[in-house]
C-alpha positions as CSV (number, residue, x, y, z in Angstrom):
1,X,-23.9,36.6,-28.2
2,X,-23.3,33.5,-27.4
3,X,-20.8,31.8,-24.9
4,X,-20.8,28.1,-26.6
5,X,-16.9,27.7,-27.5
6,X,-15.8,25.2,-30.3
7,X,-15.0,23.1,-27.4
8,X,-18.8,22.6,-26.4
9,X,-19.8,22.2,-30.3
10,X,-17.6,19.2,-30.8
11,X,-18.5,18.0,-27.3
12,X,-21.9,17.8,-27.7
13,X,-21.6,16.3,-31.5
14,X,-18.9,13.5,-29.7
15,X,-21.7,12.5,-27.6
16,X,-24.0,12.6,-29.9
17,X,-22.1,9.8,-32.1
18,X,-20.3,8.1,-29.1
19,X,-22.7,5.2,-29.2
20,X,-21.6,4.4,-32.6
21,X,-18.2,3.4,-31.8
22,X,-16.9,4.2,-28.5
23,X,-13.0,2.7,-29.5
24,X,-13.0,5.8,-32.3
25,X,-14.9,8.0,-29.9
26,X,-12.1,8.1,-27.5
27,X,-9.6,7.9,-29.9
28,X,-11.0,11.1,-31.2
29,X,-11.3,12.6,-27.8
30,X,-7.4,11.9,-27.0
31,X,-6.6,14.1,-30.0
32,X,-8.8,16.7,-29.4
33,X,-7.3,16.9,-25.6
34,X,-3.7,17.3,-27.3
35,X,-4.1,19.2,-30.1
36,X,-2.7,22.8,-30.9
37,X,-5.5,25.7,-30.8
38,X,-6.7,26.6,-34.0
39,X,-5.9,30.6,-33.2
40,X,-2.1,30.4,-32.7
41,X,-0.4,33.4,-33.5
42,X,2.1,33.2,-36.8
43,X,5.7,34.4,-36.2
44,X,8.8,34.7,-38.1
45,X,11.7,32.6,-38.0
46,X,13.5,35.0,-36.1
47,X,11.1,35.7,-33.6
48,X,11.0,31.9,-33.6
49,X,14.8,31.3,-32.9
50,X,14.8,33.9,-30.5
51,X,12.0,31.9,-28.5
52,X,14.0,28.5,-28.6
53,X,17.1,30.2,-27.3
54,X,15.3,32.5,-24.3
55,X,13.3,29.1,-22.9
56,X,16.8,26.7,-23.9
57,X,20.1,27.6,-23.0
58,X,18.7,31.5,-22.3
59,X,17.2,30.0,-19.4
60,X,14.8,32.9,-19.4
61,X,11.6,32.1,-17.6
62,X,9.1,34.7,-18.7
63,X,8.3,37.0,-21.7
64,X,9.2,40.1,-19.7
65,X,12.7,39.2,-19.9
66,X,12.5,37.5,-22.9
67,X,11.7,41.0,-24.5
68,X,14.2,42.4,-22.7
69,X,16.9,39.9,-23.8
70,X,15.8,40.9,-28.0
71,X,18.6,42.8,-29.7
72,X,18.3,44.3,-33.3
73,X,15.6,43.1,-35.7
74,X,13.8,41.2,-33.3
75,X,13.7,43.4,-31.0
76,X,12.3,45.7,-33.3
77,X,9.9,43.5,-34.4
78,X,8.6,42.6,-30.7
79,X,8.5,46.0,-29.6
80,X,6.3,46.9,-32.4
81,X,2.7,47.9,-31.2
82,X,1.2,45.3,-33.8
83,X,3.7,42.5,-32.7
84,X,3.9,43.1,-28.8
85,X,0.8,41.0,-27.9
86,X,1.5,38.7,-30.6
87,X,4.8,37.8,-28.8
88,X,3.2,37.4,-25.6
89,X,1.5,34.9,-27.0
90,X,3.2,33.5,-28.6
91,X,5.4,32.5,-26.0
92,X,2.3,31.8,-23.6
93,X,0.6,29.7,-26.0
94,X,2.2,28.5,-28.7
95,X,2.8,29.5,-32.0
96,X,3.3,28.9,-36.1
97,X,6.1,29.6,-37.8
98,X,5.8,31.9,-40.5
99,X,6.8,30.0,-44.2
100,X,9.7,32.0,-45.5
101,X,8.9,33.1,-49.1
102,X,11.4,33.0,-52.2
């Protein structure tokens, strides 16, 4: 198994093409330093508003008590085993927000 990450892969081709024009190069290097992971977990809307509120007006500084502050269906949903982790990182990392479907 290898340890080479995405990361090095596009690293290494960047470099490889840098020469060609630098301008784009680091242009290209900017928005690969700011850009979102390409793993980020997908969350529903509720799970979503519940987020906004705990780091808002919730003031609530860490996903322990943001757990603990989840009432009702979200609660239900982040305290499901398949969700739990998925909220952690959510709220660690970043996430997408599930499209609602008609």
């Amino acid at each position: 198994m290898s340890n080479e990450t995405k990361r090095d892969v596009f690293e290494e081709f960047a470099d490889e093409c840098a020469g060609l024009n630098d301008e784009i190069y680091n242009q290209y290097m900017q928005r690969y330093d700011t850009a979102l992971p390409d793993d980020l977990p997908v969350i529903p809307k509720e799970i979503d508003e519940h987020i906004r509120w705990c780091k808002g007006e919730g003031g609530v500084g860490n996903v322990s008590d943001a757990m603990d502050y989840a009432h009702g269906d979200v609660a239900s949903w982040i305290y499901d085993e398949r969700n739990s982790d998925t909220f952690a990182r959510a709220w660690l990392d970043g996430y997408v927000v599930e499209e609602e479907h008609d």
